[in-house]
GUTI-166957 format. One record per residue (C-alpha): residue number from 1; residue in three letters; x, y, z. Coordinates in steps of 0.5 Angstrom, whole numbers. Layout:
GUTI-166957
+-----+-----+-------+-------+-------+
|   i |  aa |     u |     v |     w |
+-----+-----+-------+-------+-------+
| NUM | ALA |     X |     Y |     Z |
...
+-----+-----+-------+-------+-------+
END
This chain:
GUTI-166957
+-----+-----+-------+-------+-------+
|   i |  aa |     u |     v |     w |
+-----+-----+-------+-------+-------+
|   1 | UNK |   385 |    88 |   163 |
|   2 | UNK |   389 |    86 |   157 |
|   3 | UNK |   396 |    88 |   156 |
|   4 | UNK |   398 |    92 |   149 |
|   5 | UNK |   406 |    93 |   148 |
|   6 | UNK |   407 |    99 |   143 |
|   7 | UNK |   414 |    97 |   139 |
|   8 | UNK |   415 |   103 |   136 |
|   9 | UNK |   422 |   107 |   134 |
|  10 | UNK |   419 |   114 |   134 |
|  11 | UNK |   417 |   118 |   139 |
|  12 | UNK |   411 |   121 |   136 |
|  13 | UNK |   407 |   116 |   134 |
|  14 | UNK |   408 |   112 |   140 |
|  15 | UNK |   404 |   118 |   143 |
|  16 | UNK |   400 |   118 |   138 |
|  17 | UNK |   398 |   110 |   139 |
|  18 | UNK |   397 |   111 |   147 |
|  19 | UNK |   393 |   117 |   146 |
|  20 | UNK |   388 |   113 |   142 |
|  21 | UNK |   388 |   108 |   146 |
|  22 | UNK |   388 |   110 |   154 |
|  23 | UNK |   381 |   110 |   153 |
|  24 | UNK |   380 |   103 |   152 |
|  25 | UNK |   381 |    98 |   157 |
|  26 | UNK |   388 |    96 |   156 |
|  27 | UNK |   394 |    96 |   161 |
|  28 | UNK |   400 |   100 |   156 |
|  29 | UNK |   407 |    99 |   155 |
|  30 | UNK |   412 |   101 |   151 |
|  31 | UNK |   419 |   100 |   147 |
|  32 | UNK |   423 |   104 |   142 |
|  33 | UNK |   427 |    98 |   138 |
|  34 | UNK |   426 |    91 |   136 |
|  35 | UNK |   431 |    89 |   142 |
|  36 | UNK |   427 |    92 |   147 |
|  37 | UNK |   420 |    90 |   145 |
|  38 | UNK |   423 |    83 |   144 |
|  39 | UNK |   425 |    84 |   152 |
|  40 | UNK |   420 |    87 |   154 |
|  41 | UNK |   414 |    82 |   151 |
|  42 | UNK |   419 |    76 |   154 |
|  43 | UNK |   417 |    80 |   161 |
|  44 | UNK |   411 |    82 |   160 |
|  45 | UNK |   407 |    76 |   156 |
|  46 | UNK |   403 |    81 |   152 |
|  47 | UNK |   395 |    79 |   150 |
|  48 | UNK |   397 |    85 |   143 |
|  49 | UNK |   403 |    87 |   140 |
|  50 | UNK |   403 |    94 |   136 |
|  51 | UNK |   409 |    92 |   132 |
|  52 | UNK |   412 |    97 |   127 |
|  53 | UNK |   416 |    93 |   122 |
|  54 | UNK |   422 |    98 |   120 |
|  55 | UNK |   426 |    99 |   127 |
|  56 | UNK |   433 |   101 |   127 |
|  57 | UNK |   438 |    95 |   130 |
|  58 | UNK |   439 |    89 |   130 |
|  59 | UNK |   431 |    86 |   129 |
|  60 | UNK |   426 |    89 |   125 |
|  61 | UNK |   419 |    88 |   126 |
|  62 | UNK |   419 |    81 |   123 |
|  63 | UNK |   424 |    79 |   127 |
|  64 | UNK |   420 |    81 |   133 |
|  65 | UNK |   413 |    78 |   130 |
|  66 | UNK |   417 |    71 |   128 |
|  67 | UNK |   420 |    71 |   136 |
|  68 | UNK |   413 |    72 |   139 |
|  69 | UNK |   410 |    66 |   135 |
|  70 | UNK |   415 |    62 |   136 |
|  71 | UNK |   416 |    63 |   143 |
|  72 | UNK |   411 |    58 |   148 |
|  73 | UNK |   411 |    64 |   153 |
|  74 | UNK |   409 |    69 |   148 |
|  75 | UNK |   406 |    65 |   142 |
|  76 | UNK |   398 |    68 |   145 |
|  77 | UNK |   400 |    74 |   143 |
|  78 | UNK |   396 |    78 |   138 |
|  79 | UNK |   401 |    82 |   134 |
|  80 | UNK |   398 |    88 |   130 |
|  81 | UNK |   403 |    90 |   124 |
|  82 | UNK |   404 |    98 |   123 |
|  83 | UNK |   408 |   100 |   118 |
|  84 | UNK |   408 |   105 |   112 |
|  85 | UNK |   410 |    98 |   108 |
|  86 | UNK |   405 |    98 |   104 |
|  87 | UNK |   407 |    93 |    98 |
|  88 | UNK |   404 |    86 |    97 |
|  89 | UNK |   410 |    82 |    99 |
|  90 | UNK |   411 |    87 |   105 |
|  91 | UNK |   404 |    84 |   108 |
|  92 | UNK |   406 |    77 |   105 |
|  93 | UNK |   412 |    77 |   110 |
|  94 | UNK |   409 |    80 |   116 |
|  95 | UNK |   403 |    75 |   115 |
|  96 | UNK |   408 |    69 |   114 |
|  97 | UNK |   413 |    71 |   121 |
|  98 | UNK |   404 |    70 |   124 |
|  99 | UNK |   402 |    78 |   124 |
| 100 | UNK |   394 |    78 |   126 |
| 101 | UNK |   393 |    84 |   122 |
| 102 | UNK |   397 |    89 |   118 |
| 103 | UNK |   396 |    97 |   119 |
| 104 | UNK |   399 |   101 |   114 |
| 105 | UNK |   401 |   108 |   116 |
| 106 | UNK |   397 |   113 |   117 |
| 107 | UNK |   392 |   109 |   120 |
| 108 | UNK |   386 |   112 |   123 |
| 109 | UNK |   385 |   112 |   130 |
| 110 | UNK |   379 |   108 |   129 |
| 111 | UNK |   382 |   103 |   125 |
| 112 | UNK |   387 |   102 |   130 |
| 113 | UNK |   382 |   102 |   136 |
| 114 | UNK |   378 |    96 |   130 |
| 115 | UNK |   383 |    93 |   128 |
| 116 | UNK |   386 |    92 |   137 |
| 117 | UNK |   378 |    90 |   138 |
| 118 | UNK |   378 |    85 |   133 |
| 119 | UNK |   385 |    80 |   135 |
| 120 | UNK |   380 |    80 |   141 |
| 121 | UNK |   374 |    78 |   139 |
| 122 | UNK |   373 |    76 |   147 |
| 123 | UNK |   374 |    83 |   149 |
| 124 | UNK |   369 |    88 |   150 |
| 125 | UNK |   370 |    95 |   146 |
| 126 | UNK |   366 |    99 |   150 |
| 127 | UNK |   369 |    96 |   157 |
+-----+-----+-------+-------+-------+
END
């Protein structure tokens, strides 16, 4: 079962992201700021990171995606960008810090269960 870490400030939208995916089979974890999230994948080794990219604190999404990639423990984790930035040098940056892919808020849930199914082309989506 692969491990998903939710980075996600808002309460309501973590929720939402584990509504949408407890019917997949992924084991699902969660943090609500940057720092946490950076602890928590350090602890976790996660297959997938769903990372928002604006968090309050002292490491934003960017940051975070940064230190996943450049981290030998950490460095195999596909890192699923969510933000509401939807500007071209916003995707530009999240790609350039090693993002996988890059959701922009609202995204479906569909989208979301695509797009955590297509960083894992090994998985299968129906269990």
């Amino acid at each position: 079962m692969r491990k998903v870490l939710i980075i996600e400030d808002q309460a309501d939208i973590r929720q939402l992201i584990r509504l949408t995916l407890e019917d997949q089979p992924l084991a699902l974890h969660e943090a609500d700021n940057g720092g946490a999230g950076w602890e928590a994948a350090q602890a976790l080794q996660p297959d997938i990171v769903l990372l928002d990219v604006t968090m309050p604190g002292a490491l934003n999404g960017v940051d975070v995606c940064r230190l996943i990639k450049a981290d030998p423990r950490t460095r195999h984790a596909a890192v699923i960008m969510l933000t509401a930035r939807s500007q071209p040098a916003d995707r530009k940056a999240a790609m350039a810090a090693g993002a996988n892919a890059y959701l922009v808020k609202p995204f479906s849930g569909k989208g979301l269960v695509k797009a955590v199914h297509s960083v894992t082309p090994d998985s299968d989506p129906m269990g």
